[in-house]
C-alpha positions in Angstrom: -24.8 -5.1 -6.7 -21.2 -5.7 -6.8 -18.9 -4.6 -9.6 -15.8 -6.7 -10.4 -13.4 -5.9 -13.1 -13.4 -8.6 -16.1 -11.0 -10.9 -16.0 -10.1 -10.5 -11.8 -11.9 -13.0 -10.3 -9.3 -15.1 -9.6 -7.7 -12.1 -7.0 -10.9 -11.8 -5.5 -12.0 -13.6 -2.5 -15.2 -15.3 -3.3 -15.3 -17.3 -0.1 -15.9 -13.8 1.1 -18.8 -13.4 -0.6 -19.8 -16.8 0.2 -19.2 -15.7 3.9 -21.2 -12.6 3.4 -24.0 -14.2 2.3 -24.0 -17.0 5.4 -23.9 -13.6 7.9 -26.4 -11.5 5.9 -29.0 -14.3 4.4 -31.7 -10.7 3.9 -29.5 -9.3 2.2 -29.2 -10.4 -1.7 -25.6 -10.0 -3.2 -25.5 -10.0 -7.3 -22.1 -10.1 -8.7 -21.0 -8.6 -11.7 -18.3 -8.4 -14.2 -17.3 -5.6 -16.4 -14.8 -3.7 -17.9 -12.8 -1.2 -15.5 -14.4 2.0 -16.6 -17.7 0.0 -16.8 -16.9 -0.5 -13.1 -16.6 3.1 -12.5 -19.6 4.0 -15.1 -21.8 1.5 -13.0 -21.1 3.6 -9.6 -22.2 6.8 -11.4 -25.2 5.4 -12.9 -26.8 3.5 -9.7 -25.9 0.3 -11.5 -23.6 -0.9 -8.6 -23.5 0.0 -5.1 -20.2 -1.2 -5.0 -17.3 -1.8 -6.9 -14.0 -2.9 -7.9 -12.2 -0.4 -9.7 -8.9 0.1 -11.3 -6.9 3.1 -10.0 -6.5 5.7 -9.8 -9.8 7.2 -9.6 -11.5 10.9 -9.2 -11.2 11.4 -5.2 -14.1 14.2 -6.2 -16.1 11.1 -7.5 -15.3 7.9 -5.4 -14.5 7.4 -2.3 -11.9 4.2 -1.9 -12.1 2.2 1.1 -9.5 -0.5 0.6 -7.1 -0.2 -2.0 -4.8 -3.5 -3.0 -2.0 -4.1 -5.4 -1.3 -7.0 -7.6 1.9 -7.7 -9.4 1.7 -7.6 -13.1 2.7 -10.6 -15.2 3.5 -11.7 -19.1 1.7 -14.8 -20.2 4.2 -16.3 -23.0 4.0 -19.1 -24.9 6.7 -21.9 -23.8 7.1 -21.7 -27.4 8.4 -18.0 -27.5 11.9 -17.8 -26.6 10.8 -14.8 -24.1 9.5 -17.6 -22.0 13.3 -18.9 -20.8 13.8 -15.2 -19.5 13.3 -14.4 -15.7 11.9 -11.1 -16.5 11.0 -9.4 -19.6 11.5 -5.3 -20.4 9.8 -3.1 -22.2 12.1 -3.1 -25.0 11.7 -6.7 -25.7 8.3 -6.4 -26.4 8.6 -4.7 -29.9 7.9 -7.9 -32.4 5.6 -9.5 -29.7 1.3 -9.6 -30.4 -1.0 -8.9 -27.2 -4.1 -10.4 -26.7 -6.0 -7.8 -24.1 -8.9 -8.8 -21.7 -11.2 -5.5 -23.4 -10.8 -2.1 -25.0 -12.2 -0.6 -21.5 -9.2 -1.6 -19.6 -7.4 1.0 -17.8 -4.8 -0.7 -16.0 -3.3 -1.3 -20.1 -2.0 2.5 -19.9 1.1 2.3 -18.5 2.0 -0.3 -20.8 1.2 1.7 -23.9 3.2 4.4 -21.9 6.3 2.1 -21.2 6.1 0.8 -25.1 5.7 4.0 -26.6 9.0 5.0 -24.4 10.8 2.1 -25.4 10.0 3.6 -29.1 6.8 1.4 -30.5 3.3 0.8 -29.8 2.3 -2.6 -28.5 0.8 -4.4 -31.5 -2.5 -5.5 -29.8 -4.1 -7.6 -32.6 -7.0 -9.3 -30.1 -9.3 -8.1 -27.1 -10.7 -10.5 -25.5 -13.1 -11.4 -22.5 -13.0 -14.9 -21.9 -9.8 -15.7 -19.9 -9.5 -19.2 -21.1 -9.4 -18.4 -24.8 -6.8 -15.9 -24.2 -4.8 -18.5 -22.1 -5.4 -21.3 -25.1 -4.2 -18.4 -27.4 -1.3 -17.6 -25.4 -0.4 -21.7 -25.3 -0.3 -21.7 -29.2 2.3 -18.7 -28.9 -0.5 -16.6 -31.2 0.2 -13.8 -28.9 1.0 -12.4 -25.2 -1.2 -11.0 -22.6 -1.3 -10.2 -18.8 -1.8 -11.8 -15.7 -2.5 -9.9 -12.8 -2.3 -11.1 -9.1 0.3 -13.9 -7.6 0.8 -16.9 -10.3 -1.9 -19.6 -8.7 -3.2 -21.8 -11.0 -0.5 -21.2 -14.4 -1.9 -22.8 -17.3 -0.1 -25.8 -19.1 2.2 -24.7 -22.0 2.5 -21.5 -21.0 5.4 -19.4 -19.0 4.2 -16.6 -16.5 7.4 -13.8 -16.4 7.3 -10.7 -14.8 7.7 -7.0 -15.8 11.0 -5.7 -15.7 11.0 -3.4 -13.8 7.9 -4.5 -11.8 4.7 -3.5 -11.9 1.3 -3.6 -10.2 -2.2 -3.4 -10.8 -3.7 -1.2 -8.1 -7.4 -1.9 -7.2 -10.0 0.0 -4.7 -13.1 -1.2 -3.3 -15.1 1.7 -4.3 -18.5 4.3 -3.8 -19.5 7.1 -4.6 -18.2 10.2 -2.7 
């Protein structure tokens, strides 16, 4: 049983899954989503074998085998001035509304972090887990959220900007120790 963060799998290689499968046909694979502590929760509880999970992580706990990083981007409106920017700050964020993909998510901390630094706390007014209602949200300019990994397939009407200054989402495939 495989653990994948909610939201991820479109920075996860599913052909290599699909490849796993071909080379180890005994061997039954179940894929699962979850939030990111769920992720981490499933290791300790025998729920997963393996897992996905957003770092850092408890080196006493979890052992890491490969660890990859993902640029972190804004998902505006093309309705919301912000979207004509090439990057967007901290500090611009104050009047904006966030949609989040679940209360369990770790990789939002540094964001509160960088908000609270810039003086407010992002107003998050949604959690969500279903990506395409946060990116239909996000087109009607009802809110902002994140998207993690290399801009592929950018949904119409909205504007994907990066952080200024960047930032990543850093994942492990994980075990226990």
């Amino acid at each position: 049983t495989v653990y994948i963060p909610t939201g991820m799998m479109h920075v996860f290689p599913v052909d290599m899954f699909s490849a796993f499968r071909e080379l180890h046909r005994h061997v039954f694979v179940v894929l699962q989503q979850a939030a990111d502590t769920e992720c981490e929760n499933a290791l300790v509880t025998g729920k997963a074998d393996v897992a996905f999970c957003a770092l850092p992580l408890d080196k006493e706990v979890f052992t890491v085998h490969v660890k990859k990083s993902y640029p972190v981007y804004f998902l505006v409106s093309k309705k919301n001035p912000l979207s004509k920017n090439k990057s967007i700050t901290a500090n611009q964020l104050k009047n904006e509304r966030f949609i989040t993909i679940d209360a369990d998510n770790k990789s939002g901390g540094g964001f509160v972090d960088r908000c609270r630094k810039a003086g407010f706390a992002p107003n998050v007014y949604m959690r969500a887990s279903d990506t395409q209602l946060i990116y239909k949200l996000c087109r009607e300019n009802e809110g902002m959220s994140f998207y993690l990994g290399e801009p592929a397939e950018i949904p119409d009407g909205v504007a994907i900007i990066p952080e200024e200054p960047p930032n990543t989402w850093d994942v492990g495939l994980a075990t226990l120790a």
